[in-house]
C-alpha positions in Angstrom: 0.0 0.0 0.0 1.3 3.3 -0.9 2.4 5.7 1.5 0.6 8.8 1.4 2.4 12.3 1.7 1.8 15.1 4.0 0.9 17.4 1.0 -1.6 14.7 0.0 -3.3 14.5 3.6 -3.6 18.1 3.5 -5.2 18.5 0.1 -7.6 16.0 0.4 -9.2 17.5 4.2 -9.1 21.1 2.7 -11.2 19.5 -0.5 -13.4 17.6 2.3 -13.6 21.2 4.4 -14.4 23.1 0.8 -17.1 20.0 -0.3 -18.7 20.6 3.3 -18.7 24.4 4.0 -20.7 24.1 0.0 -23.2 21.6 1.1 -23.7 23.4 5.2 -23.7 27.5 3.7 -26.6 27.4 1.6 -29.1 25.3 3.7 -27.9 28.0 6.5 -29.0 30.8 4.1 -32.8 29.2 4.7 -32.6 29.0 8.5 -31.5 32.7 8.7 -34.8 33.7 6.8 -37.1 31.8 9.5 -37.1 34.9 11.5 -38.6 32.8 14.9 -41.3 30.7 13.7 -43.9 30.5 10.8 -46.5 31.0 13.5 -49.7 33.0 11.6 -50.5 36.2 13.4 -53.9 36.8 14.4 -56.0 39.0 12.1 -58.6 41.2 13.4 -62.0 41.6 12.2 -61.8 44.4 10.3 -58.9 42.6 8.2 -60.9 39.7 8.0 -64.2 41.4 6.6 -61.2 43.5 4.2 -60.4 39.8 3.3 -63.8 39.0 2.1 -64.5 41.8 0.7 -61.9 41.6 -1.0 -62.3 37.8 -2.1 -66.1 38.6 -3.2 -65.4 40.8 -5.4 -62.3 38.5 -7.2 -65.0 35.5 -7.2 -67.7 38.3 -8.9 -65.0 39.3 -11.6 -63.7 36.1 -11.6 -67.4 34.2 -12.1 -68.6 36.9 -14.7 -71.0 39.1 -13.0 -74.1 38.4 -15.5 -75.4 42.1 -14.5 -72.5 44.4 -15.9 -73.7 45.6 -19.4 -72.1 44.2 -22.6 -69.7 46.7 -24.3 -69.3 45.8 -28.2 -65.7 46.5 -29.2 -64.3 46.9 -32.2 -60.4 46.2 -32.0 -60.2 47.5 -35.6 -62.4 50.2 -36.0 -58.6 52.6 -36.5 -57.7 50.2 -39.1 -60.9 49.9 -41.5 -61.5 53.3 -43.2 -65.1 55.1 -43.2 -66.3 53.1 -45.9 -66.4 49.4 -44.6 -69.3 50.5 -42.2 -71.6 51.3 -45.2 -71.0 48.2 -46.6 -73.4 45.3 -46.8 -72.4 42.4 -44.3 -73.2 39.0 -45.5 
């Protein structure tokens, strides 16, 4: 069995120190954002009434509110000159 140098010994625990500091640093990184806990605060009421008022009105947007009246839109109308409206649609 081969005799291993000094040089050798030291290379190999600074690569093992170098292979361990990159696997320990950035699952530190993660801790230090914890900030003590991930506890949820308490909301009052008037945050909570905020929260469904707020969540109504995404569900009433989000749903299609059948009552808001229709607004035809005519992406092209800057396009098409003055003539195309007096035409005769098929």
């Amino acid at each position: 069995m081969p005799a291993f140098s000094r040089a050798t010994i030291r290379h190999a625990a600074a690569a093992l120190v170098v292979t361990a500091l990159a696997v320990v640093l950035p699952s530190a990184s993660v801790f230090a954002q914890d900030e003590g806990g991930s506890r949820p605060t308490r909301r009052t009421d008037a945050q909570k009434q905020e929260d469904a008022n707020v969540d109504k009105a995404y569900r009433a947007a989000t749903k299609g509110d059948r009552n808001l009246p229709t607004v035809k839109v005519d992406p092209w109308r800057t396009v098409r000159s003055g003539d195309d409206d007096k035409k005769d649609k098929h």
